[in-house]
C-alpha positions as CSV (number, residue, x, y, z in Angstrom):
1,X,-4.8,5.1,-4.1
2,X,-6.5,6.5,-7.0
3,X,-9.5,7.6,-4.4
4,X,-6.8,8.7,-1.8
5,X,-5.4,11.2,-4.4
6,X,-9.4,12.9,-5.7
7,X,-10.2,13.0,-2.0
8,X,-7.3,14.7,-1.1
9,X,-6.9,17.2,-4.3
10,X,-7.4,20.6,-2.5
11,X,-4.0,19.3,0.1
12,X,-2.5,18.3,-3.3
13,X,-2.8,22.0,-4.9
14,X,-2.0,23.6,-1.3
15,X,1.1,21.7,-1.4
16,X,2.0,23.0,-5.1
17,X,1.2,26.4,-4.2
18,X,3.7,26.3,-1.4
19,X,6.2,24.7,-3.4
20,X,6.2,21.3,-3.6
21,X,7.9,19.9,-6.9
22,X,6.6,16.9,-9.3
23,X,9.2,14.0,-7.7
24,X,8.1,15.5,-4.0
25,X,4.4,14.7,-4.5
26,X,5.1,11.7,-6.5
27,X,7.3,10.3,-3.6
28,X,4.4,11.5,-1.4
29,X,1.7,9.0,-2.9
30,X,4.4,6.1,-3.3
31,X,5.8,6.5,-0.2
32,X,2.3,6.2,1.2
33,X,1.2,3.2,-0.9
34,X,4.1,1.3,0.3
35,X,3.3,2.0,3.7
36,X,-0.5,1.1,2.8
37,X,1.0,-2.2,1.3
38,X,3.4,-3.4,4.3
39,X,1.1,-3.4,6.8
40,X,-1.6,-5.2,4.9
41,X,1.2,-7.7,4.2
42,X,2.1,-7.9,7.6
43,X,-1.8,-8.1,9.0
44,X,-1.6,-11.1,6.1
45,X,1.2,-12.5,7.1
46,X,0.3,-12.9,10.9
47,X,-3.4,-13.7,10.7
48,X,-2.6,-16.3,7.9
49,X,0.4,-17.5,10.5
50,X,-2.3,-17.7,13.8
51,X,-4.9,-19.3,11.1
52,X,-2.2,-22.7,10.9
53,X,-1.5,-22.3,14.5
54,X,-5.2,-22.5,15.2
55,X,-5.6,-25.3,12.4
56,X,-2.5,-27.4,13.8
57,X,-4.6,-27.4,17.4
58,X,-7.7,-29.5,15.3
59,X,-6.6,-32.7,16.3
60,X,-8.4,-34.2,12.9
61,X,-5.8,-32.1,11.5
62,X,-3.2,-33.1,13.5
63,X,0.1,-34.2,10.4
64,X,-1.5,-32.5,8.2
65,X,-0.7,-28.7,8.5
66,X,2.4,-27.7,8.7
67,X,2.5,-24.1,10.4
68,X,6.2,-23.1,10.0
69,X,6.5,-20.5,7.2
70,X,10.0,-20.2,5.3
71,X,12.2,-16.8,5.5
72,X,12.2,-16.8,1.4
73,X,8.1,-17.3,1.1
74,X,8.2,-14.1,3.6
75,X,10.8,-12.1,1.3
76,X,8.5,-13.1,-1.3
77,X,4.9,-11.7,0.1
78,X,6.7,-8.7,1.4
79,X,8.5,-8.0,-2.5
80,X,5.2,-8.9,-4.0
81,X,3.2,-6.4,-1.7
82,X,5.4,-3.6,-2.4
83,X,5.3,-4.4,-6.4
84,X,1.9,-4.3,-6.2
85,X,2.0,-1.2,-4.1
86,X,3.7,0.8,-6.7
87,X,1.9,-0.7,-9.5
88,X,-1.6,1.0,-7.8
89,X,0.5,4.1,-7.3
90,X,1.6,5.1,-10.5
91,X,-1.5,6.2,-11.9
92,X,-2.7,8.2,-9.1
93,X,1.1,9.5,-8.8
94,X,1.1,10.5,-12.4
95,X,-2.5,12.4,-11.8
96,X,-1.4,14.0,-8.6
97,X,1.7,15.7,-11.0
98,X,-0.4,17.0,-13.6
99,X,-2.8,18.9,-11.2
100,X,-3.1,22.7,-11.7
101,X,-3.0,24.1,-8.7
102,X,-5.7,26.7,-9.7
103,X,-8.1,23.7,-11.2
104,X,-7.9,21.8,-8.4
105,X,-8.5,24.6,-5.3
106,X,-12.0,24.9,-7.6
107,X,-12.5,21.2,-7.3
108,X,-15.3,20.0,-5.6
């Protein structure tokens, strides 16, 4: 997230020069890392989920994997995504708060 913000510094100080307040671009660069962090759960979640399937069909394996995945282990990797989500956004949320407008237009 941290490189998603100092890419995108110039947008940031556009934004603050047309009036975007501290909780708007902080909501900006959450809302974004939580949508960054559900679908890499849910990519997870289904490649993991075809990886069993594909295991189950080894007949070696055959008793041994168990491809079903629980409705409380999904609550679980979606919660923990989204924790983790907003745990790499805060510091690059912060930063993107305390840019000067007329610093960062002269950042290169």
């Amino acid at each position: 997230m941290i490189m998603s913000v100092f890419t995108r510094i110039r947008e940031i100080a556009i934004l603050r020069v047309n009036g975007f307040s501290n909780p708007q671009i902080g909501t900006m660069i959450f809302g974004e890392s939580a949508v960054v962090s559900l679908v890499g759960a849910l990519a997870g979640l289904l490649i993991g989920t075809a990886i069993l399937f594909a295991l189950k069909l080894i007949p070696a394996l055959d008793g041994y994997v168990d491809p079903t995945i629980h409705p409380a282990v999904l609550l679980i990797v979606i919660l923990l995504a989204l924790f983790t989500g907003a745990a790499g956004a805060f510091y690059p949320a912060i930063y993107a708060m305390r840019v000067r407008a007329v610093e960062a237009l002269r950042f290169e």
